[in-house]
C-alpha positions in Angstrom: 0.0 0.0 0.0 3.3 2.8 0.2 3.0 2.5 -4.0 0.0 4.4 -5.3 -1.1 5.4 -9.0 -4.1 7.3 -10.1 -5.0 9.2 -13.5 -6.7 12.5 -14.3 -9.2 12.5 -16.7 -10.2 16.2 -17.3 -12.2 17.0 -20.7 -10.5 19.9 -22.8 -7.7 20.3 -19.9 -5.0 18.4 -19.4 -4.5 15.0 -17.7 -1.5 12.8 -16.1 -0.8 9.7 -14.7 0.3 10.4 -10.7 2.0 8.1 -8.3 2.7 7.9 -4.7 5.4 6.3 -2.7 4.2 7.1 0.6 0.7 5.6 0.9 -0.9 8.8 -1.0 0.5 11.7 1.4 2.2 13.1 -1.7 2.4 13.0 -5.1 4.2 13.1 -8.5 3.3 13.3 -12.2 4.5 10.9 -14.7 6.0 11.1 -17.6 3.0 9.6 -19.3 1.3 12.0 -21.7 -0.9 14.3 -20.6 -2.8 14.9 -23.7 -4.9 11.7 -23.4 -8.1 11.2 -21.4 -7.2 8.3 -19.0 -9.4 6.1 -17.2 -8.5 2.9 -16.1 -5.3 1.5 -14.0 -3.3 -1.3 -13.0 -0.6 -2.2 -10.6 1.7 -4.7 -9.7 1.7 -5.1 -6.4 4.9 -3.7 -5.5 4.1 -1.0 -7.4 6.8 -1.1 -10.5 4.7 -2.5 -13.5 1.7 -0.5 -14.2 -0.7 0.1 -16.9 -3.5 2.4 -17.7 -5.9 2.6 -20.2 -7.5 6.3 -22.1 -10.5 6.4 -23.4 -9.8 7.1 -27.0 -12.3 10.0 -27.8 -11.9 11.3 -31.2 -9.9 8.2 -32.4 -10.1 4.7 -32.0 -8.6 2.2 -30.6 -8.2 3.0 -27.0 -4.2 3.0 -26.1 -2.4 1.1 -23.3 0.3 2.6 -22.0 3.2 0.1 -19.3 5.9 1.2 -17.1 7.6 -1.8 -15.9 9.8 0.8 -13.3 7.2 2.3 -11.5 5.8 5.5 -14.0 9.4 6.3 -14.7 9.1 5.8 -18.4 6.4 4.6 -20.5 5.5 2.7 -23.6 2.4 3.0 -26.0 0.8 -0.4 -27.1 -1.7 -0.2 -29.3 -3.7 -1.7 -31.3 -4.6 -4.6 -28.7 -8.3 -5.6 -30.3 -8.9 -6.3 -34.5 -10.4 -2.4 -34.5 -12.0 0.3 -33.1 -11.8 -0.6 -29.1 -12.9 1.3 -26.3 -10.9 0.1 -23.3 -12.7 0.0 -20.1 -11.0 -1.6 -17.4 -7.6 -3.4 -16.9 -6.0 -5.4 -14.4 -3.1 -7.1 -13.1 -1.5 -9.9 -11.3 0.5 -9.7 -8.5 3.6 -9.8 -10.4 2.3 -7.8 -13.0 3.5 -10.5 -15.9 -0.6 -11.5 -16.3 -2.8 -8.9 -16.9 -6.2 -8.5 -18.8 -8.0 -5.4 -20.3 -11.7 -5.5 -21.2 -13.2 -3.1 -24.2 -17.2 -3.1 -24.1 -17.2 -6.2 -26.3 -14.1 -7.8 -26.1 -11.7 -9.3 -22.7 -7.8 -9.5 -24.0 -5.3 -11.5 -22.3 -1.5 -10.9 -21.5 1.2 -12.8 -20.0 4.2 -10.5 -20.8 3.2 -7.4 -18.3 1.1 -6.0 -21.5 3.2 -6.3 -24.6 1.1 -8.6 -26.3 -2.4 -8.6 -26.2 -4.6 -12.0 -27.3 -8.5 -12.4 -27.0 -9.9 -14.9 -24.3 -12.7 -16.8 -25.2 -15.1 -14.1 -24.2 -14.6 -12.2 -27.0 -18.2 -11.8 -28.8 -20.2 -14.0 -26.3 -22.5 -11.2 -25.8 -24.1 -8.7 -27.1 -25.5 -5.1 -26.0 -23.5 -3.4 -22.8 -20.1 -4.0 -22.3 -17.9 -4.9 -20.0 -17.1 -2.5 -17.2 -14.9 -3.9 -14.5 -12.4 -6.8 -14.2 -9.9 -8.5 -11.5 -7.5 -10.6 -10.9 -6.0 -13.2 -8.6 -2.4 -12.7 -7.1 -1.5 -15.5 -9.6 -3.3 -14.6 -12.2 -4.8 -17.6 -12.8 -8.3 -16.9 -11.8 -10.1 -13.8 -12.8 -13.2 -12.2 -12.6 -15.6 -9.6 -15.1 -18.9 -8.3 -14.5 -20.8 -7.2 -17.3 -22.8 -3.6 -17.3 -26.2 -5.8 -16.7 -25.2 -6.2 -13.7 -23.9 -10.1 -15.0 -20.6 -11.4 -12.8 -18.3 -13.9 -14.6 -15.3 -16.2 -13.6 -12.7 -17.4 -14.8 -10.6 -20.4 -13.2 -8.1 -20.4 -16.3 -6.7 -17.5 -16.8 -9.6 -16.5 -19.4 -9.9 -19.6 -21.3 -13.2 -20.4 -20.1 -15.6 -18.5 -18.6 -18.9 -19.5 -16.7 -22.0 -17.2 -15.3 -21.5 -16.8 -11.2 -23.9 -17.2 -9.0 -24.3 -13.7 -8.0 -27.7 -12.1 -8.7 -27.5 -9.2 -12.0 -28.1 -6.4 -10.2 -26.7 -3.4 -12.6 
């Protein structure tokens, strides 16, 4: 918990990518641009590897951005979908090395800390909504979406199948 990040997403002013070393007491811009409209974030948990996600008004695809040394430098991946992707959420393991980001249709899969990007087998199961929220274990190995009907699903393989919890939808 000493290693913090959080983005600013401000329309028509600029925006950053901030972390924290001391549990949030103080804080320190990026170098990440500070043109684009961020909105989602993931950590490592020691706080090195990180990723973040805009939004991608105006153009498409959304753009994923990694530091693997804690915001110090950063690198743009894109494209990670076959088009025009709106990137919603993103998350990591504890290590960082397996992560996942989730467009409104789509739920991609790395395990090289977000260099490469593959579909899980949740790509274009459903239709209407999107996804809007995903996490993982400290392992990576088991993961969990929810979809914006209020839907939860899990994942005991790392993405490769996916089955409907038992949780009532409640969007």
């Amino acid at each position: 918990g000493d290693k913090l990040i959080a983005v600013a997403f401000n329309y028509g002013y600029p925006s950053g990518v901030w972390t924290s070393t001391n549990s949030g007491l103080a804080w320190t811009q990026t170098s990440a641009p500070t043109t684009n409209w961020w909105n989602a974030v993931a950590s490592s948990a020691d706080g090195n590897k990180l990723l973040v996600t805009d939004r991608g008004f105006y153009r498409y695809p959304s753009w994923i951005y990694a530091s693997t040394n804690t915001g110090a430098d950063w690198q743009r991946i894109i494209p990670i979908g076959p088009g025009a992707e709106y990137l919603t959420t993103v998350a990591s393991s504890a290590d960082g090395i397996k992560c996942m980001a989730a467009s409104l249709w789509h739920i991609y899969a790395s395990n090289d800390s977000g260099q490469t990007w593959l579909p899980t087998s949740a790509t274009g199961l459903f239709n209407g909504s999107g996804w809007v929220g995903i996490g993982a274990s400290a392992d990576g190995n088991r993961w969990v979406a929810v979809w914006q009907d209020g839907w939860i699903y899990l994942s005991a393989d790392a993405g490769l199948n996916w089955t409907t919890s038992s949780a009532p939808s409640l969007s």
